[in-house]
FIGU-270397 format. One record per residue (C-alpha): residue number from 1; chain; x, y negated, z. Coordinates in steps of 0.25 Angstrom, whole numbers, always signed. Each point is the difference from the previous one (the first is absolute). Example, Ala and Ser with C-alpha at 12.3 -4.5 7.8 and 13.67 -1.06 7.14 Angstrom:
BEGIN
<site num="1" chaine="A" xx="+49" yy="+18" zz="+31"/>
<site num="2" chaine="A" xx="+6" yy="-14" zz="-2"/>
END
This chain:
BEGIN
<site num="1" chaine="A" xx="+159" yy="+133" zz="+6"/>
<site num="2" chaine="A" xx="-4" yy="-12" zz="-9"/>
<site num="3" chaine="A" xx="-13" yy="+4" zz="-4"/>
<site num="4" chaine="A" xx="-11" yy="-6" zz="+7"/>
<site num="5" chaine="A" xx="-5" yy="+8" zz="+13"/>
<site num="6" chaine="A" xx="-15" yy="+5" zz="-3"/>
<site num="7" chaine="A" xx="-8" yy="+1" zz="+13"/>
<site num="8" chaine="A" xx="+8" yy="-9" zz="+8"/>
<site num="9" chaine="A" xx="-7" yy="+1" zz="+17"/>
<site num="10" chaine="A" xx="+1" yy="-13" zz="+7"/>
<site num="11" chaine="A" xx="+6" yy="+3" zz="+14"/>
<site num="12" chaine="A" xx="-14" yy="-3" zz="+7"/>
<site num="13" chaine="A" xx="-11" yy="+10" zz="+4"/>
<site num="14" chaine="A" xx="-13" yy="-2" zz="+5"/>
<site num="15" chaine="A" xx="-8" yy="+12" zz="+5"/>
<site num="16" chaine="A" xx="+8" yy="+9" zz="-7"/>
<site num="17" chaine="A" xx="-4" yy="-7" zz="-13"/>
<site num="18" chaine="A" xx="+13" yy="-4" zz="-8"/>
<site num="19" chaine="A" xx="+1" yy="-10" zz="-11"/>
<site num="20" chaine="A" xx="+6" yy="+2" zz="-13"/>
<site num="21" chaine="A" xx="+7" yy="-15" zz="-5"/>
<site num="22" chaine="A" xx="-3" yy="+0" zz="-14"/>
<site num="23" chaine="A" xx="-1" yy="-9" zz="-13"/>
<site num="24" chaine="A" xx="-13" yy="-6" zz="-4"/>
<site num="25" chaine="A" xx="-3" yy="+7" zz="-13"/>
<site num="26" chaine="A" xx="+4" yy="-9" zz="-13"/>
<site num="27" chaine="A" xx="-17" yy="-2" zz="-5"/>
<site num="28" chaine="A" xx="-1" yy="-4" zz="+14"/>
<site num="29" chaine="A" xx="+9" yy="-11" zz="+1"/>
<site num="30" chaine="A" xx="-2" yy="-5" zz="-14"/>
<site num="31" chaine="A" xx="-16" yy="-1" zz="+4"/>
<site num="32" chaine="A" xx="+5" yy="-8" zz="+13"/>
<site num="33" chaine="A" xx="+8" yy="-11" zz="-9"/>
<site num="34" chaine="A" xx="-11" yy="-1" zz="-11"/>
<site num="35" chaine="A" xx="-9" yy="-4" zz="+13"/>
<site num="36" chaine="A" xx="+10" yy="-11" zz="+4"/>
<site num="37" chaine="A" xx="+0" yy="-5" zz="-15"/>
<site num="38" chaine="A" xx="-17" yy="-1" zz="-2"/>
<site num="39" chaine="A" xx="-1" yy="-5" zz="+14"/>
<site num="40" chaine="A" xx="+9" yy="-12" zz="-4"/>
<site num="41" chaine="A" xx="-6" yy="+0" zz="-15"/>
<site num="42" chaine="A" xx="-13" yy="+0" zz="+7"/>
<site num="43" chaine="A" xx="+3" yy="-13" zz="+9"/>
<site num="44" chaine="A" xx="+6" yy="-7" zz="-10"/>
<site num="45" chaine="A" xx="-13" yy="+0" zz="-9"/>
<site num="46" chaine="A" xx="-11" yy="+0" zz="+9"/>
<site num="47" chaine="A" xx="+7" yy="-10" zz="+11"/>
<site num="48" chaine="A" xx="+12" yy="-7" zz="-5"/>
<site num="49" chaine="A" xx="-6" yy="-2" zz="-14"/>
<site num="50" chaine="A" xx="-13" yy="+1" zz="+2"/>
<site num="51" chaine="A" xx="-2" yy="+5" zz="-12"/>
<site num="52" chaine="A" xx="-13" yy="+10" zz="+4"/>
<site num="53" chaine="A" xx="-11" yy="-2" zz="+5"/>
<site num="54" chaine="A" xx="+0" yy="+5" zz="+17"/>
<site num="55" chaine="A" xx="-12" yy="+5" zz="+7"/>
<site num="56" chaine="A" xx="-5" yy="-14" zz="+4"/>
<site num="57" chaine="A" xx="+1" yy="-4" zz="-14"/>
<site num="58" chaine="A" xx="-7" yy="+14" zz="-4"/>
<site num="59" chaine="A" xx="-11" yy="-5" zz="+10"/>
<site num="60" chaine="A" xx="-2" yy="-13" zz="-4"/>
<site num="61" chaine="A" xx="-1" yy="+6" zz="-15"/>
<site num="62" chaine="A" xx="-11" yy="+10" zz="+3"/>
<site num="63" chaine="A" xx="-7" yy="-12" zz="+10"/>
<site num="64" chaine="A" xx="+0" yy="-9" zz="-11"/>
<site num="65" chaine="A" xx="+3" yy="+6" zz="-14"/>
<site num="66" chaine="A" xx="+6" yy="-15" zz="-6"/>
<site num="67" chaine="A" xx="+10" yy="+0" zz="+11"/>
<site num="68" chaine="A" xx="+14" yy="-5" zz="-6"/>
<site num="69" chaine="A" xx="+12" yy="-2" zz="+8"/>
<site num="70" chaine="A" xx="+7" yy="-10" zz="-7"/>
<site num="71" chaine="A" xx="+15" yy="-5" zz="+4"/>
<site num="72" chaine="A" xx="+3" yy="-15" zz="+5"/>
<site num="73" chaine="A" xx="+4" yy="-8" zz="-12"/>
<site num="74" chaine="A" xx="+11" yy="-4" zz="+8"/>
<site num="75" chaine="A" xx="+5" yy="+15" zz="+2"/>
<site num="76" chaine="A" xx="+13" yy="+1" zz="-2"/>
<site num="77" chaine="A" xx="+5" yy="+12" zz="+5"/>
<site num="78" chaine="A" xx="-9" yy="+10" zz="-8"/>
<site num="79" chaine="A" xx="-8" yy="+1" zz="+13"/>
<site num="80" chaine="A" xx="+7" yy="+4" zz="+9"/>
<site num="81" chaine="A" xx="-3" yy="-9" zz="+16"/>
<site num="82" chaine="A" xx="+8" yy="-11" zz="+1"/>
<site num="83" chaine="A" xx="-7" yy="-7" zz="+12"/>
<site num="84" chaine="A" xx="+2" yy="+15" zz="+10"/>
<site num="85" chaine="A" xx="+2" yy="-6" zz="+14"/>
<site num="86" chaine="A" xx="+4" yy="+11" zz="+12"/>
<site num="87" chaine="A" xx="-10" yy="-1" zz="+12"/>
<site num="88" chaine="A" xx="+12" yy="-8" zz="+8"/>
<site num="89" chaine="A" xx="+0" yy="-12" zz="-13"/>
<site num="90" chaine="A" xx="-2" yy="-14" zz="+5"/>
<site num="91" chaine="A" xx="-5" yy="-10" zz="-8"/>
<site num="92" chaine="A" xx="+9" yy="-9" zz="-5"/>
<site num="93" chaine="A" xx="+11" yy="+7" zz="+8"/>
<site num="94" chaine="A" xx="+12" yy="+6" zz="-12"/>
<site num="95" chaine="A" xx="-4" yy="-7" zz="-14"/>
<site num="96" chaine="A" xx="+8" yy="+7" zz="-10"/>
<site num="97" chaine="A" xx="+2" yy="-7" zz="-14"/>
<site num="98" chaine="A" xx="-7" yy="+12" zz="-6"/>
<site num="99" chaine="A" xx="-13" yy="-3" zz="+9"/>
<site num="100" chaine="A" xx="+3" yy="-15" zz="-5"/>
<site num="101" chaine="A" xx="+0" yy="+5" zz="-14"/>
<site num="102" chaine="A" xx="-11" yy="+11" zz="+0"/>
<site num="103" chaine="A" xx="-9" yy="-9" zz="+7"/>
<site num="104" chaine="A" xx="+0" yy="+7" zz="+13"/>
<site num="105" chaine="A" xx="-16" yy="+4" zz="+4"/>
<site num="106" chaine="A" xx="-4" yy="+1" zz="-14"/>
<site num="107" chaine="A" xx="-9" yy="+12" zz="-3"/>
<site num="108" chaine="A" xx="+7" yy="+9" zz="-11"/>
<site num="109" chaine="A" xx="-15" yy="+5" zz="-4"/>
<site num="110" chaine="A" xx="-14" yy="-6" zz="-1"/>
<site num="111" chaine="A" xx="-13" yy="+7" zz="-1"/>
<site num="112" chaine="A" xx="-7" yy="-5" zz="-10"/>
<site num="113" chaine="A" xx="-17" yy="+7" zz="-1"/>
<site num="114" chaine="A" xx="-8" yy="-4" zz="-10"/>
<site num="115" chaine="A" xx="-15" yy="-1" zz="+0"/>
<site num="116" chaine="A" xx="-8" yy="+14" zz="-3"/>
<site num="117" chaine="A" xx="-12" yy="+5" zz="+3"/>
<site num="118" chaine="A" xx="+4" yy="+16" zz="-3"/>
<site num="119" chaine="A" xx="+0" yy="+1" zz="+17"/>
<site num="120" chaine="A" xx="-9" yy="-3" zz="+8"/>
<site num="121" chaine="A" xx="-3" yy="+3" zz="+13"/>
<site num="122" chaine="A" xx="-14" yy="+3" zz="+7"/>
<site num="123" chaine="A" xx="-3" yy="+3" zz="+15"/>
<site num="124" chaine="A" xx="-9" yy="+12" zz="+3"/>
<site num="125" chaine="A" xx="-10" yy="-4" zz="+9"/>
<site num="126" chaine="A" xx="-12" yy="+8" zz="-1"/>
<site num="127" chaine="A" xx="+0" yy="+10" zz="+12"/>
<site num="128" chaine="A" xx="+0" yy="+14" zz="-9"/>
<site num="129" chaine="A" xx="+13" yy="-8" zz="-10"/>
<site num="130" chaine="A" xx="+7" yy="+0" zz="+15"/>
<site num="131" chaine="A" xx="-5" yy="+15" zz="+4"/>
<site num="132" chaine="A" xx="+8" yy="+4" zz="-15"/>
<site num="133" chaine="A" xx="+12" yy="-8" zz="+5"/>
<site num="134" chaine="A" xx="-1" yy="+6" zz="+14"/>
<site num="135" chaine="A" xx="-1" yy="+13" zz="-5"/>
<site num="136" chaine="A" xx="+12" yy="-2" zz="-12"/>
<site num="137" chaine="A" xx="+9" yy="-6" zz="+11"/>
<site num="138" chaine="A" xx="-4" yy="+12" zz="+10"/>
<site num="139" chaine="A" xx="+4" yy="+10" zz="-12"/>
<site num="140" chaine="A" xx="+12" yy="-6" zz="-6"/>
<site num="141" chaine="A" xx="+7" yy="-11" zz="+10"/>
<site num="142" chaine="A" xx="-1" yy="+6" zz="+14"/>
<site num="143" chaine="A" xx="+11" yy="+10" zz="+0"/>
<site num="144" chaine="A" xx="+9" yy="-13" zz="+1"/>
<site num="145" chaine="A" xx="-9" yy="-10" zz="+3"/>
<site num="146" chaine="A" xx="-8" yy="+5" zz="+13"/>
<site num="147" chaine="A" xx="-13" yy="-2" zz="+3"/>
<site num="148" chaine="A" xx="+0" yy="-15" zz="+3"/>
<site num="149" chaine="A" xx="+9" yy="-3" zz="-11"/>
<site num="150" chaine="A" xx="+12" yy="+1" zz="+10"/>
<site num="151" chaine="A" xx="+13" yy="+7" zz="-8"/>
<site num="152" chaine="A" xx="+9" yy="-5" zz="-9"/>
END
């Protein structure tokens, strides 16, 4: 008997349910390695690279539309950290020549803002603006706010 055994039962049995031990279908596992290839694509160019924009710069974007993040003129590694330290580093402790040549401490990115008046901001303080805001944060933010403001 060489051909493959259809159907095979694994020797266990839980409440009289049996288990069959059988491939994963092919679509299945081709879907499961394309996964692993845009999961590793998709750190490589959003945070080794930096290449696009993350959320934080998408935030400071819309906060402030002539946002630019601009690489150090000393980057040398096409953005990727060179000054990482693990929570257990101490300074001056293992100086590598690498951190002597990179310059250890330098930032890899600078924020640069330049001056625009296209947002501005304006605290509502008349009581029937805060009865709106009250009523907007009662109808939109409480499900995952709270009341007070409490949830995350």
């Amino acid at each position: 008997m060489s051909e493959k055994e259809k159907d095979k039962l694994l020797d266990h049995d839980y409440d009289g349910i049996r288990e069959l031990d059988n491939d994963l279908p092919t679509w299945w596992l081709w879907l499961f390695y394309f996964t692993i290839g845009w999961a590793v694509l998709y750190m490589l160019y959003f945070h080794v690279f930096k290449v696009g924009y993350l959320q934080s710069d998408q935030y400071l974007k819309e906060m402030n539309p002539n946002y630019v993040r601009v690489a150090a003129s000393d980057s040398k590694t096409l953005g990727i950290l060179n000054s990482y330290h693990s929570p257990f580093y101490k300074p001056g402790g293992d100086i590598t020549p690498r951190m002597l040549l990179l310059g250890a401490g330098d930032a890899v990115f600078i924020e640069e803002t330049r001056e625009s008046d296209t947002t501005t901001y304006i605290a509502f303080t008349e009581p029937t603006e805060i009865v709106k805001g009250k009523e907007l944060f009662i109808r939109n933010c409480v499900q995952c706010h709270g009341k007070v403001g409490e949830g995350g």
